[in-house]
C-alpha positions in Angstrom: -0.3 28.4 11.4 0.1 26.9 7.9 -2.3 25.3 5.7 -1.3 22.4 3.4 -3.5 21.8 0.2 -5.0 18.4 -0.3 -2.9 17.6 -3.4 0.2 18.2 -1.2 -0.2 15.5 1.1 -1.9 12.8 -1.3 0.9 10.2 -2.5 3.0 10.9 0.3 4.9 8.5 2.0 3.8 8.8 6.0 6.9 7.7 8.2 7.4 7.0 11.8 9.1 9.2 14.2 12.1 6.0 13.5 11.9 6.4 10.1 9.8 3.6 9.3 7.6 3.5 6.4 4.2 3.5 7.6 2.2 3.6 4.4 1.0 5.8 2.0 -1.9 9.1 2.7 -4.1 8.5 0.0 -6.9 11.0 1.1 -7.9 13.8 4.0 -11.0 12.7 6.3 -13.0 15.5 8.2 -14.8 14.9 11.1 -18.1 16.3 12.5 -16.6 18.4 15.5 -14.4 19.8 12.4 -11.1 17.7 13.4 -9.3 17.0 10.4 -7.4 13.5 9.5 -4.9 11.8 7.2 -6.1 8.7 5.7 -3.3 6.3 5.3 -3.2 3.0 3.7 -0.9 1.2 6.6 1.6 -1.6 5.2 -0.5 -4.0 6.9 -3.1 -3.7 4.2 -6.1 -1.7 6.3 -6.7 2.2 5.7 -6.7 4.3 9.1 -7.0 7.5 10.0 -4.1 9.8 11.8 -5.2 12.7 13.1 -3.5 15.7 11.4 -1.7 17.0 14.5 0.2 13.9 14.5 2.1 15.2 11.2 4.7 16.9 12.4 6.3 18.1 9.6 4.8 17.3 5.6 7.6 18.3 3.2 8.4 14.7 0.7 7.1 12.8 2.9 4.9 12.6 6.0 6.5 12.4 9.6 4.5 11.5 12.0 4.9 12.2 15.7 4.6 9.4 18.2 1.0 8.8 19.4 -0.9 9.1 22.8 -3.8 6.4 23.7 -6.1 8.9 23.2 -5.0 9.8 19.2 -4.6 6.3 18.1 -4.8 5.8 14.5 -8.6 4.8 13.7 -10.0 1.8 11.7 -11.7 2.3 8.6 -14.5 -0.1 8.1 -14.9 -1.6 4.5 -17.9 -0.6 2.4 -20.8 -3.3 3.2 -20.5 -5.6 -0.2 -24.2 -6.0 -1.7 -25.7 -9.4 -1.3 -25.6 -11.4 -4.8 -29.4 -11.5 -6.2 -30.8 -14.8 -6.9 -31.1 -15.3 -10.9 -34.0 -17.3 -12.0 -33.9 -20.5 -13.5 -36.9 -21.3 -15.8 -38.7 -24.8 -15.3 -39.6 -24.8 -19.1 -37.7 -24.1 -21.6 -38.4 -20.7 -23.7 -37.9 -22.8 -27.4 -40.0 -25.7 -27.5 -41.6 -25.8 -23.7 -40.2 -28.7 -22.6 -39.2 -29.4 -18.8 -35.8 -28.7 -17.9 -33.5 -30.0 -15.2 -32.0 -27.9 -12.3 -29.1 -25.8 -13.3 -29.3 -26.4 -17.0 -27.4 -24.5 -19.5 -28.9 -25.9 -23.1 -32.5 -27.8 -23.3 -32.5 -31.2 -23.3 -34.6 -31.4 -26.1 -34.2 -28.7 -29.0 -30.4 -27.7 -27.4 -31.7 -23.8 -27.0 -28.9 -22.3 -24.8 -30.5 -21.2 -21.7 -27.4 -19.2 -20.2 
């Protein structure tokens, strides 16, 4: 058995077992049950996860062995994006106190830039 360092396998260009570009392995995911992964960002645009025994052979770039149903690459879900926070408009403005209209930038009044 040989080990294979992080920094040798990150960049790398994964390819198919019919030498097809498959994407690029741009980090190593560990599971709980201590199974160890490839992630690849797929041509396609989406990041997966190869198990590592599906590398058979990492020298310039990464070949991959064909898969079995029950090693299929793995979806990575995108971070959940944080919901925008309402910003407050104020009803008055902060110059001269005088009302201002929805969605105003300057004060109708004194022309105090509200934004």
């Amino acid at each position: 058995m040989s080990y294979v360092r992080r920094e040798d396998v990150i960049g790398k260009t994964a390819v198919t077992p019919d030498g097809n570009s498959f994407g690029e392995v741009k980090d190593i995911a560990f599971s709980i049950d201590g199974s160890v992964g490839l992630v690849i960002s797929a041509k396609t645009g989406s990041e997966v996860i190869i198990p590592i025994k599906q590398a058979s052979a990492i020298g310039d770039f990464v070949l991959l062995s064909s898969s079995s149903p029950q090693t299929a690459p793995q979806k990575i879900a995108p971070p959940p994006q944080p919901k925008p926070v309402p910003v407050a408009t104020p009803t008055n403005c902060p110059s001269c106190g005088s009302p201002l209209k929805p969605n105003a930038k300057f004060c109708g009044k004194c022309g105090h830039r509200l934004v």
